[in-house]
C-alpha positions in Angstrom: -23.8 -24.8 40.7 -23.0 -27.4 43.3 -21.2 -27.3 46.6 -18.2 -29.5 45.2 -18.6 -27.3 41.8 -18.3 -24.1 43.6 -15.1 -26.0 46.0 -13.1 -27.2 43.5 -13.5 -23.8 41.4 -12.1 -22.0 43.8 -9.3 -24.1 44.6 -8.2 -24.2 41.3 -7.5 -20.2 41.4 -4.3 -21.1 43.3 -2.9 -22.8 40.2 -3.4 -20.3 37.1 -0.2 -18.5 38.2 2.3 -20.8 37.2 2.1 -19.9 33.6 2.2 -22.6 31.1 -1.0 -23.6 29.3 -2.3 -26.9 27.8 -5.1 -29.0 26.3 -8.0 -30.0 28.4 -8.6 -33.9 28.9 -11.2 -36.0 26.7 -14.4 -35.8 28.4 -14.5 -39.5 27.8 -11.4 -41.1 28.0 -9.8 -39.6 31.4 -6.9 -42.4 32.8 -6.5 -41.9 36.4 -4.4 -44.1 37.4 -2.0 -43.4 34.3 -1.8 -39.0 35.6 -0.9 -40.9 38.9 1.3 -42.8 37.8 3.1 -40.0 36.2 2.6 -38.1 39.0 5.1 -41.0 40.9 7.7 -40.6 38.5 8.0 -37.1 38.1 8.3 -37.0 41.9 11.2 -39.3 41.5 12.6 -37.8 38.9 12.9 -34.5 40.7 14.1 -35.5 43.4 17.2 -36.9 41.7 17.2 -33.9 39.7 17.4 -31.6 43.1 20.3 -34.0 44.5 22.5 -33.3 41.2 21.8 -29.6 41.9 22.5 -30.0 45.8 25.7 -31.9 44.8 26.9 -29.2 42.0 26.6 -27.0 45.1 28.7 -28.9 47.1 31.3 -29.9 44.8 31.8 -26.9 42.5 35.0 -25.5 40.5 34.2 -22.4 40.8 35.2 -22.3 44.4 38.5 -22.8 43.6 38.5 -21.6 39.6 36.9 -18.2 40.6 34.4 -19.2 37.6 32.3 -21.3 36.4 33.7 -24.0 34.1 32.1 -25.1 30.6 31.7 -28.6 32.2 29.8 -27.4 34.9 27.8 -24.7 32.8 26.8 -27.6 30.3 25.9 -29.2 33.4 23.6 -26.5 34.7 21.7 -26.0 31.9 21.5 -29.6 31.4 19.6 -30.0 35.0 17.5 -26.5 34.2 16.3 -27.5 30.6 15.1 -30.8 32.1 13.5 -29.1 35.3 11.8 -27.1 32.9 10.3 -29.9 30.8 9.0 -32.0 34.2 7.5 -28.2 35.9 5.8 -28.6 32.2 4.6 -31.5 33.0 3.1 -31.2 35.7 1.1 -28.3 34.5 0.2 -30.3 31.7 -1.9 -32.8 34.2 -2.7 -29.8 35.7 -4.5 -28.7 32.9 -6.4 -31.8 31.9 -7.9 -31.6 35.1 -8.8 -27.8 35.0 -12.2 -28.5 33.5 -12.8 -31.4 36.1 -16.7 -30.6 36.2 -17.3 -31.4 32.6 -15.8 -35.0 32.7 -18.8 -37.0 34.8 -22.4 -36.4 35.3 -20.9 -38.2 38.5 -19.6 -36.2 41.2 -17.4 -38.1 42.9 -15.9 -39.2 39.9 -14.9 -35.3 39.0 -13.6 -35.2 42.9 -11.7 -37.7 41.9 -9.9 -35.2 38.7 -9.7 -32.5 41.4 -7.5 -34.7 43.6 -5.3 -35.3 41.2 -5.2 -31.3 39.6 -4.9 -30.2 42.9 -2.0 -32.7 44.3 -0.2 -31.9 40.7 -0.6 -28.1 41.7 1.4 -28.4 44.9 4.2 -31.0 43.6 4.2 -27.7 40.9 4.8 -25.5 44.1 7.5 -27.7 46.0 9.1 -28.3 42.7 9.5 -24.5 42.3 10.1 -23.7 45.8 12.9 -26.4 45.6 14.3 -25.3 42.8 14.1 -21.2 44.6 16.0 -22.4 47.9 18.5 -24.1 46.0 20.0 -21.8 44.4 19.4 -18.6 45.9 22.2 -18.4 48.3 24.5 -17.8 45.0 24.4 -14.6 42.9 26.5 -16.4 40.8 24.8 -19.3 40.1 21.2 -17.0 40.3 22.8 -15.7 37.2 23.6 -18.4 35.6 20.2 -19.4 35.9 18.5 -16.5 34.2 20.7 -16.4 31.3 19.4 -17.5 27.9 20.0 -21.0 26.6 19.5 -20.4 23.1 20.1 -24.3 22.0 17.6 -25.3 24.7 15.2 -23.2 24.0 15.4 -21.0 27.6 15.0 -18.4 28.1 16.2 -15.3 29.9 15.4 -14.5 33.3 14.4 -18.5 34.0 14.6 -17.9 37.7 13.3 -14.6 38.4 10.1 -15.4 36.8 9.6 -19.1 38.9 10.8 -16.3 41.8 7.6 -14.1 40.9 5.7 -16.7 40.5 6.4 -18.1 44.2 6.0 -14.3 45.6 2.7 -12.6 43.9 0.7 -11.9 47.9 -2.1 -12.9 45.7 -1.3 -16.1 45.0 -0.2 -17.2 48.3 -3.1 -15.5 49.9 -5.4 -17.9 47.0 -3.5 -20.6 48.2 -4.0 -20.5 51.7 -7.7 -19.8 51.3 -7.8 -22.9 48.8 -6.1 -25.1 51.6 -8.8 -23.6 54.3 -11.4 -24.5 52.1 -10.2 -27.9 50.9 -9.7 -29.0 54.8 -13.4 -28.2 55.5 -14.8 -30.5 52.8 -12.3 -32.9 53.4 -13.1 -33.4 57.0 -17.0 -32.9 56.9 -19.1 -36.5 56.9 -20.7 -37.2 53.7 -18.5 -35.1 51.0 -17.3 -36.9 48.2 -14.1 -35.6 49.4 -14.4 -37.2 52.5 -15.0 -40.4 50.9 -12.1 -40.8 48.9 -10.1 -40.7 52.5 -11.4 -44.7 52.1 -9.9 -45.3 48.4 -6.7 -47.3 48.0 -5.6 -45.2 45.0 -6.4 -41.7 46.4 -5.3 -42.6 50.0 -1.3 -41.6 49.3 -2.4 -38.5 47.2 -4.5 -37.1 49.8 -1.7 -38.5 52.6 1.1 -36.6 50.6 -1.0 -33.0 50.4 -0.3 -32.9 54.3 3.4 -33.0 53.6 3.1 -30.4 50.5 1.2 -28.1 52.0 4.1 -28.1 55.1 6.3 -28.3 52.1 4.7 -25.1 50.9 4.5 -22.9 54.5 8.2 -23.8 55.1 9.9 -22.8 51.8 7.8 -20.0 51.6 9.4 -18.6 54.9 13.0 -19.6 53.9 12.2 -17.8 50.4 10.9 -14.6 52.0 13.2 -14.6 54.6 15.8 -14.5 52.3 14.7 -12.0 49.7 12.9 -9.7 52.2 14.6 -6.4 51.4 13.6 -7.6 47.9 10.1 -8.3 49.1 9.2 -6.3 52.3 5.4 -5.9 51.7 5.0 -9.4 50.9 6.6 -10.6 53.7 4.8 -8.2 56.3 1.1 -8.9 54.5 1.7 -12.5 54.8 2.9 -12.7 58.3 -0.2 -10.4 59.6 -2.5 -12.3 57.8 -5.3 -14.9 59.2 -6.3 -16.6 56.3 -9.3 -18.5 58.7 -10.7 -15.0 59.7 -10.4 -13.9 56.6 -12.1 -16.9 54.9 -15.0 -16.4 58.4 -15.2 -12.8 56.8 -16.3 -14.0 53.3 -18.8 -16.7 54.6 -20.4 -14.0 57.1 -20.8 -10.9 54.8 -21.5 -13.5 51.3 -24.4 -14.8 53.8 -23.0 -18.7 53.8 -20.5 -20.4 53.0 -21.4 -21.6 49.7 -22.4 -18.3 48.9 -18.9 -17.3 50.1 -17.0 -19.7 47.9 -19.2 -18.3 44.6 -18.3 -15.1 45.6 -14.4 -16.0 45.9 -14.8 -17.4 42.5 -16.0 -14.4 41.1 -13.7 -12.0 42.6 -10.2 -14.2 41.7 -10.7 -16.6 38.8 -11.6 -14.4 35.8 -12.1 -14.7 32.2 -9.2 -17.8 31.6 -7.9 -18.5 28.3 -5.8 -20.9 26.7 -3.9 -20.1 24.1 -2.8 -23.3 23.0 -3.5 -24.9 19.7 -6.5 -26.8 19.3 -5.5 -30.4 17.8 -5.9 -31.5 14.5 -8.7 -34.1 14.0 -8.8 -36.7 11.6 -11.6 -38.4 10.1 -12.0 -41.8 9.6 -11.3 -41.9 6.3 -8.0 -39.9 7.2 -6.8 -42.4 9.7 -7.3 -45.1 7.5 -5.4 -43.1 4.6 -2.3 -42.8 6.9 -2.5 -45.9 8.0 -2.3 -47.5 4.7 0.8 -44.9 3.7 2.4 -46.9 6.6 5.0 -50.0 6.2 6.6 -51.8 8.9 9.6 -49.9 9.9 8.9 -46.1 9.3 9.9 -43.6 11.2 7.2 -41.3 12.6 7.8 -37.5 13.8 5.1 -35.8 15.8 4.7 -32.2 17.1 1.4 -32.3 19.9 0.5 -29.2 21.7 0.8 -29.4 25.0 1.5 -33.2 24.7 4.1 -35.1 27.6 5.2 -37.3 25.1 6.6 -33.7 24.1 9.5 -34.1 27.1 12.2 -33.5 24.3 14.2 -30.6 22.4 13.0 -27.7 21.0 11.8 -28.1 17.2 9.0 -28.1 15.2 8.8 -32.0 15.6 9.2 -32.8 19.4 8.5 -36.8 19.3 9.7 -39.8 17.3 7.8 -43.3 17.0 8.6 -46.4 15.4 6.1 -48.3 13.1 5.8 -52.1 13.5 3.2 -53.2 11.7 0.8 -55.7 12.3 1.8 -58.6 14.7 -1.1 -60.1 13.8 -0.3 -60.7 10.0 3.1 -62.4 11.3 4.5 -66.1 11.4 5.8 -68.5 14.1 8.8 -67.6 12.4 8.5 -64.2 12.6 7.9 -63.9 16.4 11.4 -66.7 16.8 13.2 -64.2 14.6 12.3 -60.9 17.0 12.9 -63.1 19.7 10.7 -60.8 21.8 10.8 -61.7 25.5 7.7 -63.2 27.4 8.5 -59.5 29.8 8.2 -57.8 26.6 5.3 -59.5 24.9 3.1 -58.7 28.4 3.1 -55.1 27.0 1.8 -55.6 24.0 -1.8 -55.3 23.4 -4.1 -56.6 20.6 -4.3 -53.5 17.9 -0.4 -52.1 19.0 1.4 -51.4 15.7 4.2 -48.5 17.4 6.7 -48.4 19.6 7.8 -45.3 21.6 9.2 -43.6 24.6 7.0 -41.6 26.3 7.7 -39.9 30.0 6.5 -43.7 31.7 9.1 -45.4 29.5 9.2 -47.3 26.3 5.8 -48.8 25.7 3.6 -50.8 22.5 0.9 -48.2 21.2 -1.2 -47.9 18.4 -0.8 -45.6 15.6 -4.6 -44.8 15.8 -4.7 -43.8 19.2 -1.9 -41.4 18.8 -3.8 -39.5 15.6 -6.8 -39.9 18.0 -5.0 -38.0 20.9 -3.3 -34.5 20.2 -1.6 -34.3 16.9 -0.7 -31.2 15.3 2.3 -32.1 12.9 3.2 -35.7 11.9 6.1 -36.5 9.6 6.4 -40.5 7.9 10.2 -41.1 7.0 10.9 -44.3 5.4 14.4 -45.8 5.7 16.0 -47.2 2.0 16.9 -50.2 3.5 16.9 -53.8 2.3 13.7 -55.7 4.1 16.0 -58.1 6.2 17.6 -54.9 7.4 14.2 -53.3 8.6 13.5 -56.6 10.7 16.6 -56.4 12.1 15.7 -52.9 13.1 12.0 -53.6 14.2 14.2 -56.4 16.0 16.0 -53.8 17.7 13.5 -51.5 18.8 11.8 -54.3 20.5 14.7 -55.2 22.9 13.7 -51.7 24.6 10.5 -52.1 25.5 10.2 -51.6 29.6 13.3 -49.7 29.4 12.1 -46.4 31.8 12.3 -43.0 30.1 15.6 -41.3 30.0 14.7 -37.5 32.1 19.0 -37.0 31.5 19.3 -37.1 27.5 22.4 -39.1 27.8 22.4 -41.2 24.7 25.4 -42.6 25.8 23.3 -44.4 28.6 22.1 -47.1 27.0 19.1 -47.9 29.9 16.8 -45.4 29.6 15.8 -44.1 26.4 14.3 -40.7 25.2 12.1 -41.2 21.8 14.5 -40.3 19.5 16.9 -42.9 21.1 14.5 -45.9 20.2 14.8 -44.6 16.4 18.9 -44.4 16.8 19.5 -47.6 18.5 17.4 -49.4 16.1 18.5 -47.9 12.7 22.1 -46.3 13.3 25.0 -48.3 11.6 22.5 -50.4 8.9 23.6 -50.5 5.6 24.7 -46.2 5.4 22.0 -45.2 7.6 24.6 -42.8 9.8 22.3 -40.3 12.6 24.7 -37.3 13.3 24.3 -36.5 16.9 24.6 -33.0 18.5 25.6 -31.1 21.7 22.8 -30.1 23.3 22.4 -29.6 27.5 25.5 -30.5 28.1 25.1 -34.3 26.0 24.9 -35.8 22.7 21.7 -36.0 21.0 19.4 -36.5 18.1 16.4 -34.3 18.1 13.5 -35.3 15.7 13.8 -31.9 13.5 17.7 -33.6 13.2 16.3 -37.0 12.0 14.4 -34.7 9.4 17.8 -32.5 8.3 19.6 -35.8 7.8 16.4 -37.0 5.5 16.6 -34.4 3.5 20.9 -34.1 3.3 21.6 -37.9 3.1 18.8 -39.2 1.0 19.2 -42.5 3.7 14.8 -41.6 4.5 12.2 -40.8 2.3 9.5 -38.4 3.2 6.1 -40.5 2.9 4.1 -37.9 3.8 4.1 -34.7 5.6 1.0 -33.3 8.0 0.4 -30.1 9.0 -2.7 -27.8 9.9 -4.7 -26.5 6.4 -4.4 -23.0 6.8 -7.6 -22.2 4.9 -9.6 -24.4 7.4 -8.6 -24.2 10.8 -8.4 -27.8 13.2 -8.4 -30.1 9.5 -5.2 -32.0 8.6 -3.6 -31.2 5.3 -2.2 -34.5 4.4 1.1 -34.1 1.3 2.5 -37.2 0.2 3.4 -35.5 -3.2 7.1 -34.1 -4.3 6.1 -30.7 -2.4 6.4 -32.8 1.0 10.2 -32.2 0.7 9.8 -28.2 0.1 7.1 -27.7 3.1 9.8 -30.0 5.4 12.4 -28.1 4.4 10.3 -24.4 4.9 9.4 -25.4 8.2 12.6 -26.5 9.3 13.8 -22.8 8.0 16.5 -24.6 5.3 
């Protein structure tokens, strides 16, 4: 195994603890600058999520009500469920950079996937750490936060076990032995990580690891600080530990320092296994089947295991996606009648036929790419709606492209849009087509195992097709688009 191999290995024992699993990235289709990307906005997006939190501190009821209001519960969960779903994230990325060594016969182009994995594992940290110092000066609100939110989906004991996760000597003795290591390679002539010190797009990633890693030593004092009745041999192991003589002790009694790294490996990684769902995979002749079920205008449910286009309610379909068709098929007068903008049209790429909100906002896809990505449920609704209806629908959807992502669920904020929003927005209010919304974290909103309820109920949708894992052999789609679609919908959604 190679030095960087043997490096990066170790470094990536620091990040197992966090406890949410995903799918590993394509060997062949990694997109850097896309994870980065993602990376910016979840930064952003937590950081307005910590100054709701900081401001519910400051400006609280319960001060003066002695409790704490249903306004300000639904608020809480509201900012927990979406804290959730971003920490998810971010361990998502995480994951599709675990297996960093099998991406490249290139080195520094797996260096590269460790930058980002690693930079995604301490955002996870400051995230969590934020999230810890926050709130722990309240029993109350501590409380409130390790109640159950059945609705959500959360569960109980939410902040004691991000607490744990923070505290375990282990991992924070992992993690300041990572950072020791990564600073050596870093700073030696010649590494590949020393290189990427000169790259415009890795510059700011390796910048901002300075300021987690300080991030990380200062929160974790406050935190221990804090809890240290709750955590008194914790706190007294880490503040008599050298973490440089003890990393000097593994190089001199493994015999070297690559020998040393191996031998860290060893001793702290383990037998690691994900227990995540493999995705289905299609063949050819399967894509092109679905494809041709499509028309322009269907309504398209997904459930993808481990997926961030999953950044939505809990169900058995966690993403919605609106069919378009084939621009290429269409008229002068069909692009005057969409009256797409020139901003708009720039996102749309030869081969798009979808639209849909994913965590980087509302963007032109193609349906092929998503069955070629991590599908492991699909749903194809079709709305019983005159054709000068459905264009004025497809119409619709199109005035939201470039709108950013909406982290809040607020359908009643009509600039930012989750994925079932783009569905709404488009169809609600044509010809009896009526979406029922419901309370969930604290807002108003339409989850995609909804969108299915009101097929079923209304009769306004008709169930195309229904896809879902054959049972008898493992990973292969099982593709109905017979009456028995209806009945396996309705099983799964437990009607």
């Amino acid at each position: 195994m190679t030095r960087m191999k043997l490096f990066h290995t170790a470094t990536f024992s620091l990040i197992i603890f966090f406890g949410l699993t995903s799918t590993n990235l394509s060997a062949n289709n990694p997109s850097f600058e896309r994870d980065i990307q993602q990376l910016s906005i979840f930064k952003n997006v937590l950081s307005e999520m910590f100054q709701e939190m900081m401001f519910i501190h400051k400006y609280s009821e319960r001060n003066e009500l002695g409790y704490i209001s249903n306004i300000e519960n639904d608020r809480i969960e509201n900012l927990l469920y979406r804290y959730l779903l971003v920490r998810k994230s971010l361990w998502n990325i995480i994951e599709q950079y675990r297996n960093y060594d099998t991406l490249s016969e290139d080195e520094l182009y797996n260096t590269k996937a460790f930058v980002i994995g690693y930079y995604s594992a301490l955002m996870l940290y400051k995230a969590s750490g934020h999230f810890i110092t926050i709130n722990m000066l309240e029993d109350e609100l501590i409380e409130k936060l390790n109640e159950p939110y059945y609705k959500s989906g959360i569960p109980e004991g939410t902040f004691d076990h991000i607490f744990e996760s923070l505290t375990l000597p282990d991992n924070l003795d992992d993690l300041d032995i990572a950072r020791e290591l990564y600073i050596r390679e870093l700073y030696e002539p010649g590494t590949h990580l020393n290189k990427l010190k000169s790259d415009s797009l890795y510059i700011p990633l390796i910048s901002e690891l300075e300021e987690l890693n300080e991030f990380h030593i200062n929160h974790r004092e406050k935190i221990l600080t804090h809890f240290v009745l709750l955590t008194p041999e914790i706190t007294n192991q880490l503040r008599h530990s050298s973490i440089k003589k003890r990393t000097e002790y593994l190089i001199d009694k493994a015999g070297g320092q690559f020998e040393a790294i191996k031998a860290f490996v060893v001793t702290q990684v383990g037998d690691i296994k994900s227990p995540v769902k493999s995705p289905l995979i299609f063949t050819h002749l399967e894509k092109t089947f679905i494809k041709n079920l499509l028309k322009p205008g269907d309504i398209i449910l997904t459930f993808s295991e481990g997926y961030m286009s999953n950044i939505f309610l809990p169900g058995i379909f966690k993403h919605g996606i609106m069919y378009i068709g084939n621009r290429n098929t269409w008229t002068q007068k069909d692009w005057d009648t969409m009256d797409i903008s020139d901003i708009n049209k720039q996102v749309i790429h030869t081969g798009d036929d979808i639209i849909e909100a994913v965590s980087e906002g509302v963007i032109s896809n193609s349906i092929l790419h998503v069955l070629d990505t991590k599908i492991n449920r699909l749903a194809i609704l079709r709305p019983q709606l005159h054709e000068h209806d459905i264009k004025r629908a497809i119409k619709n959807a199109h005035a939201y492209l470039g709108n950013g992502y909406d982290f809040s669920f607020d359908f009643n904020d009509a600039g930012t849009q989750v994925c079932t929003e783009i569905i709404y927005r488009s169809y609600n209010g044509l010809g009896e087509i009526s979406f029922p919304l419901i309370e969930r974290v604290g807002n108003m909103t339409l989850s995609g195992d909804d969108i299915c309820k009101y097929a079923i109920d209304s009769g306004q949708l008709q169930i195309i097709a229904l896809i879902d894992e054959d049972t008898k052999k493992p990973g292969t789609p099982l593709i109905t688009t017979d009456s028995n679609a209806p009945k396996i919908l309705r099983d799964l959604l437990g009607l």
